[in-house]
C-alpha positions as CSV (number, residue, x, y, z in Angstrom):
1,X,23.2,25.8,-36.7
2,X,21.6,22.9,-34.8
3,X,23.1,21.1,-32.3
4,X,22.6,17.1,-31.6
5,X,22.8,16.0,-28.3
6,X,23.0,12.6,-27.2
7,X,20.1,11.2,-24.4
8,X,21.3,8.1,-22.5
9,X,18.3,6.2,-21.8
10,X,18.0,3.7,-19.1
11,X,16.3,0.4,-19.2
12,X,16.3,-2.4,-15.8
13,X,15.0,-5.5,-16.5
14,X,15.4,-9.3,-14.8
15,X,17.9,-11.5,-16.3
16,X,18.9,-14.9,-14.5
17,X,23.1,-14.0,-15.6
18,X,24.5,-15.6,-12.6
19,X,21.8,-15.7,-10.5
20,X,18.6,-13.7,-10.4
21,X,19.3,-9.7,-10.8
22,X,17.9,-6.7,-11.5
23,X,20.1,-5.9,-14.8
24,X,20.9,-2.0,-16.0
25,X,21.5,-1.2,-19.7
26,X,22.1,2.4,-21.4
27,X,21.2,3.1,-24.7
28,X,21.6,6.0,-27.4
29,X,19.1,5.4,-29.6
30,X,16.9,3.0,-28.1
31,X,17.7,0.1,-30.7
32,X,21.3,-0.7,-29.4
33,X,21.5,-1.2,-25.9
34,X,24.9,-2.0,-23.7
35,X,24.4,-4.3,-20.4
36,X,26.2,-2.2,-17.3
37,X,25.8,-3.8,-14.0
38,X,23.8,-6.2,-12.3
39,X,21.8,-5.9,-8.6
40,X,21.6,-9.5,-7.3
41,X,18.5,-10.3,-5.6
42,X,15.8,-8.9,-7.8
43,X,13.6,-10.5,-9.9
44,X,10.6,-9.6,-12.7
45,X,8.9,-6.5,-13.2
46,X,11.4,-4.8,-11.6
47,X,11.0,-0.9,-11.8
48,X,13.5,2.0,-11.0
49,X,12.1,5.2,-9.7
50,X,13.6,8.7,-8.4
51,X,11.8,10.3,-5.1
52,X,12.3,13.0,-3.2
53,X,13.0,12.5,0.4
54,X,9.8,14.3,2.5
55,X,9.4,16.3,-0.7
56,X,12.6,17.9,-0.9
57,X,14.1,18.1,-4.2
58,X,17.4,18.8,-3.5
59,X,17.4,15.5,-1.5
60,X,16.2,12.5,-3.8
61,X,16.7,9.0,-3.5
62,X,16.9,6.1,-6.5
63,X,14.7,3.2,-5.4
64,X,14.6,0.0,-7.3
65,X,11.4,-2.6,-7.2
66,X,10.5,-5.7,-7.7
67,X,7.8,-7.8,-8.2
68,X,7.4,-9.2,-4.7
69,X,6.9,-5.8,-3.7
70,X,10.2,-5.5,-1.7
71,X,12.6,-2.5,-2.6
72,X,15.9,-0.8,-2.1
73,X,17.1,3.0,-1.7
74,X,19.8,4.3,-2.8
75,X,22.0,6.3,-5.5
76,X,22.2,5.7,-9.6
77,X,24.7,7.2,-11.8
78,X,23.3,6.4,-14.5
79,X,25.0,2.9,-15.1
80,X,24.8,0.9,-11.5
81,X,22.4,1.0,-8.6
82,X,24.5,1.4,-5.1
83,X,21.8,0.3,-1.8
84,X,22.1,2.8,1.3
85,X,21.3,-0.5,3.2
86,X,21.9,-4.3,3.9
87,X,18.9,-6.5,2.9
88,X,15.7,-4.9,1.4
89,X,12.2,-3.2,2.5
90,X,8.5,-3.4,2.2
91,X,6.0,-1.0,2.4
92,X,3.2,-3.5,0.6
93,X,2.2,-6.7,2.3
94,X,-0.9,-9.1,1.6
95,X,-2.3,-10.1,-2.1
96,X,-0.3,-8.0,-4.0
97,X,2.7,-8.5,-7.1
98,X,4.4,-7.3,-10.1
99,X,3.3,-3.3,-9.5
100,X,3.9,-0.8,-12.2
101,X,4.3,2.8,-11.5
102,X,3.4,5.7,-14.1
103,X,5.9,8.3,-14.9
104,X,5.6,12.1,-15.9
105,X,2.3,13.0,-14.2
106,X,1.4,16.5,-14.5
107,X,2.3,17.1,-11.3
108,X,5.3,14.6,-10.5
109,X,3.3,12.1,-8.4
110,X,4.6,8.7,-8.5
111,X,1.4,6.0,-8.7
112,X,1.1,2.8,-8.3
113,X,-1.1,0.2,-9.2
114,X,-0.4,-3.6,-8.5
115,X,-1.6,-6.9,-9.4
116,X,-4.2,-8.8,-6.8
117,X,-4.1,-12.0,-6.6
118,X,-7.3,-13.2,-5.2
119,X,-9.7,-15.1,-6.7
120,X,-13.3,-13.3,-7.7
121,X,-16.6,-14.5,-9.1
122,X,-17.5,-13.7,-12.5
123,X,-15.9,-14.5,-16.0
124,X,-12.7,-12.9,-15.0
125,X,-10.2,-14.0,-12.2
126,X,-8.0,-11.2,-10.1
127,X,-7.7,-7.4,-10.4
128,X,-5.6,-4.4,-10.0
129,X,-5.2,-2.9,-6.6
130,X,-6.6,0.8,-5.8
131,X,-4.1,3.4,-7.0
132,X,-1.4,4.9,-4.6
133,X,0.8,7.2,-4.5
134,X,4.6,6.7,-3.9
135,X,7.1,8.9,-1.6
136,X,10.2,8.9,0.7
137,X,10.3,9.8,3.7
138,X,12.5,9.7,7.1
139,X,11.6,7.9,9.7
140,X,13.0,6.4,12.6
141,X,14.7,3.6,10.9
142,X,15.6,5.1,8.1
143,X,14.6,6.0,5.1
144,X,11.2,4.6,4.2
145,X,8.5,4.3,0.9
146,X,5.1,5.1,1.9
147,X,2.1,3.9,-0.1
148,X,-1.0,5.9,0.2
149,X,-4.0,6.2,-1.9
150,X,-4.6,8.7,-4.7
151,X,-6.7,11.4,-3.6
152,X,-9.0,11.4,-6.7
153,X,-10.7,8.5,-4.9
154,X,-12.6,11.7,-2.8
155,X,-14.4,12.5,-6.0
156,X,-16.4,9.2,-5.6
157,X,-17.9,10.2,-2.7
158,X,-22.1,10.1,-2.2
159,X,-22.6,10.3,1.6
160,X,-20.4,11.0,5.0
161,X,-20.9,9.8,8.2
162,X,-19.1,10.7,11.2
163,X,-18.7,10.0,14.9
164,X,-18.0,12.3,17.8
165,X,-14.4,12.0,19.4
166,X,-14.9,9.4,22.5
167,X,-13.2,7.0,24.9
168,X,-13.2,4.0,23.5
169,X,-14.1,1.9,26.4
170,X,-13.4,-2.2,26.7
171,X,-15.7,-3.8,24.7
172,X,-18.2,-1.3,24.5
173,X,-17.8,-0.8,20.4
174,X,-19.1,2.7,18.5
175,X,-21.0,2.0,16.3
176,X,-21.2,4.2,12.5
177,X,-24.7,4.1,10.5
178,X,-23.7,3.5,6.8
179,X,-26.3,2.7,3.6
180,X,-23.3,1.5,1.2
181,X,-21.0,-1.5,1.1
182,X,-18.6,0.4,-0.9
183,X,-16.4,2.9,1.4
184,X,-13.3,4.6,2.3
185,X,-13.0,4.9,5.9
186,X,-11.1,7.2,7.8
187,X,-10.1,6.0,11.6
188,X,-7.7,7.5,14.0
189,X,-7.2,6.2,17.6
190,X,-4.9,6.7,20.8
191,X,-4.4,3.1,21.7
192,X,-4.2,3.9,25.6
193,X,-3.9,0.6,27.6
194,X,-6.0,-0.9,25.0
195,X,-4.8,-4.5,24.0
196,X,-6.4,-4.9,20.7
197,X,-8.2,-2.4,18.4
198,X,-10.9,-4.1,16.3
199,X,-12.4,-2.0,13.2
200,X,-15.7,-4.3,12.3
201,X,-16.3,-3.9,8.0
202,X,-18.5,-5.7,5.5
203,X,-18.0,-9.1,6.0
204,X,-14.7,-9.3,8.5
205,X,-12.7,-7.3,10.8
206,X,-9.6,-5.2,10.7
207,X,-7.2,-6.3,13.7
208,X,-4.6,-4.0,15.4
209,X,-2.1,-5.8,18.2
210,X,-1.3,-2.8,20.6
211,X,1.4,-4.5,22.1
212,X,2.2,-7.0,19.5
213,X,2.5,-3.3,17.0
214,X,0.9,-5.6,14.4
215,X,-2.0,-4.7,11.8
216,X,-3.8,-7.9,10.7
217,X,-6.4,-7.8,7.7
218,X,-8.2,-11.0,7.1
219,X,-6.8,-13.3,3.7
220,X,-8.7,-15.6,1.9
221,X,-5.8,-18.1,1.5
222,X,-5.2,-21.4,-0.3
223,X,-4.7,-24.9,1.8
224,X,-4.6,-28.0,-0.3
225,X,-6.9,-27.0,-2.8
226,X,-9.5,-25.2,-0.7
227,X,-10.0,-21.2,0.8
228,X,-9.6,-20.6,4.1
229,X,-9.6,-17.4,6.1
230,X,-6.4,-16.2,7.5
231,X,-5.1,-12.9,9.0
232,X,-2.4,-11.2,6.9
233,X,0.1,-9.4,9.1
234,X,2.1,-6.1,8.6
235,X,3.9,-4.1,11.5
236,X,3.4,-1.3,12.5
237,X,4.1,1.4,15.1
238,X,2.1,4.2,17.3
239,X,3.1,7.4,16.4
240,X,3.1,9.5,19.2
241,X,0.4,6.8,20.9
242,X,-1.7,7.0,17.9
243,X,-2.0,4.5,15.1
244,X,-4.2,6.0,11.6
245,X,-6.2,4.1,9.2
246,X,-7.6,4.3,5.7
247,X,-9.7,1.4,4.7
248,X,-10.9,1.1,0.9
249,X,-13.7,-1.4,1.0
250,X,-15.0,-2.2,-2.7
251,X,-16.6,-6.0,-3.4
252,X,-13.7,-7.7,-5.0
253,X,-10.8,-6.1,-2.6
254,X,-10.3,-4.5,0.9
255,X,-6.9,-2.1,0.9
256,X,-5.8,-0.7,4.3
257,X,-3.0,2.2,4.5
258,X,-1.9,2.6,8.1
259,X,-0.3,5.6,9.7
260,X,-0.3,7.5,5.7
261,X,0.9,4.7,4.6
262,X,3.5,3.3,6.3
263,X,2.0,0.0,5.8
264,X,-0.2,-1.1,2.9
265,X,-2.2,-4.1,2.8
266,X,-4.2,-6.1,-0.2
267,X,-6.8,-8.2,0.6
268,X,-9.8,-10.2,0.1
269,X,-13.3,-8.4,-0.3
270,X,-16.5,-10.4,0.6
271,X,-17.1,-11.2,-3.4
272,X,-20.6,-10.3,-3.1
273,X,-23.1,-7.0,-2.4
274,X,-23.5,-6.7,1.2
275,X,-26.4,-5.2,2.7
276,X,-24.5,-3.4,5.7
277,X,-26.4,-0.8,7.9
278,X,-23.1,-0.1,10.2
279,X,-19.5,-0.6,10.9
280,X,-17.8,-0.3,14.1
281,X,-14.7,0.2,16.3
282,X,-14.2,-1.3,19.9
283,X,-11.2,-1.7,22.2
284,X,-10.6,-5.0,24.0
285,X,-8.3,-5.8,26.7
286,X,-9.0,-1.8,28.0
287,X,-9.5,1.3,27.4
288,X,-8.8,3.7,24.1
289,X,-9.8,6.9,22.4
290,X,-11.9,7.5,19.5
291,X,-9.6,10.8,17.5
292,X,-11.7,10.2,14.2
293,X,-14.0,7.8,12.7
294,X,-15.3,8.2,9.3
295,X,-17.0,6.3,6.5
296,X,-17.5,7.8,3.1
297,X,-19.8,6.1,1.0
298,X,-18.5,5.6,-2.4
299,X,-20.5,5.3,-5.9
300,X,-19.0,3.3,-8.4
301,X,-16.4,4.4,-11.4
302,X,-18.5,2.6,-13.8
303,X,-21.1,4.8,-15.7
């Protein structure tokens, strides 16, 4: 004898019912669906996920997306969404909107990809952003999502180049040989007394504010019809003294993760090939150390 049993299926999608929300509906048999509850506050693309907190299982959190890339964590039941916390978070800051995640992955990763909006040469105008995995973690405000790219991205590596552990003195910068525009750059420093921490790419420079705790990636930006440069902010805090990068420099777009993704930022690329025969890291405003500096060279995905 064969037994039916009935699968409520979720769907959240925007509806303007009173406002802008995030609105839940169940269904049976995917053609009939029945509206539950609303979540005011959210608006399109919006995407529900389930993570485990530090990768424990037994301890998962609901969080619920939208397309301005700020979220919320907290418990489902399977009909309405119920926030741990007043207001909501972000993890993604800079050029970047109406993200989609993929679900079932063979082994239970949550990715990412999002929408850039930049301009770019060519017969085509904007792109997707690297892929990047999605988790939970704690954190000393809370519960947090962290955004850091996929690892495959190390399969596209040609070349490495590496520099020794050093001070980082004031203003004297270390210097990295590279023969590629295209990289994915590792860089770990204690900030010491430094007062800024400037990592020196293709075409602009990554900015951290020691005492300001701010990262600031340079934003092509729109001003009455023109571009002009601009710094796109996110904050973020030493841990234990030490802040971590990973920069993804391609042409088009220039992601930074910092601290494994505690922060992620989308940006501008240069637009162009670069001829580029080093990068570099100094300290201004005093002294730092150097923990890791690395820059892989990447080839490209296209065959």
């Amino acid at each position: 004898m064969r037994r039916l049993v009935a699968v409520m299926l979720v769907m959240v999608v925007y509806d303007e019912k009173e406002g802008k929300n995030a609105a839940f509906y169940t269904s049976t048999n995917l053609k009939d669906w029945t509206e539950q509850s609303h979540l005011p506050g959210y608006f399109e693309c919006t995407d529900l996920i389930k993570l485990p907190v530090d990768g424990d299982a037994n301890n998962p959190r609901w969080v619920v997306y939208a397309a301005d890339a700020r979220y919320a964590v907290g418990q489902f039941d399977g009909t309405k969404f119920t926030p741990e916390h007043e207001s909501k978070y972000q993890v993604h800051f800079g050029a970047y909107y109406a993200a989609q995640t993929f679900d079932n992955s063979s082994d239970g990763r949550r990715i990412q990809i999002g929408w850039v909006q930049v301009r770019a040469p060519g017969p085509y105008n904007q792109h997707f952003s690297f892929p990047h995995c999605l988790t939970l973690h704690k954190t000393g405000d809370g519960i947090r999502m962290f955004a850091a790219p996929i690892k495959e991205i190390e399969t596209l590596r040609s070349k490495t180049n590496k520099a020794e552990p050093q001070k980082l003195v004031a203003g004297k910068p270390v210097d990295l040989p590279v023969g590629s525009d295209l990289l994915d750059i590792r860089l770990t420093v204690e900030v010491g007394n430094a007062g800024n921490i400037e990592l020196n790419i293709p075409g602009e420079t990554i900015k951290y504010d020691v005492q300001g705790r701010m990262l600031d990636v340079p934003m092509q930006m729109s001003e009455v019809g023109r571009r002009v440069k601009g710094y796109q902010g996110a904050p973020l805090t030493p841990v234990d003294g030490i802040i971590k990068l990973q920069v993804l420099v391609d042409r088009s777009l220039v992601e930074v993760a910092g601290n494994d993704g505690r922060v992620y930022i989308t940006s501008t690329g240069p637009g162009r090939k670069m001829d580029v025969a080093k990068i570099s890291v100094t300290a201004t405003g005093g002294d730092a150390k150097l923990v890791e500096f690395e820059a892989h060279e990447l080839n490209s995905i296209w065959k």
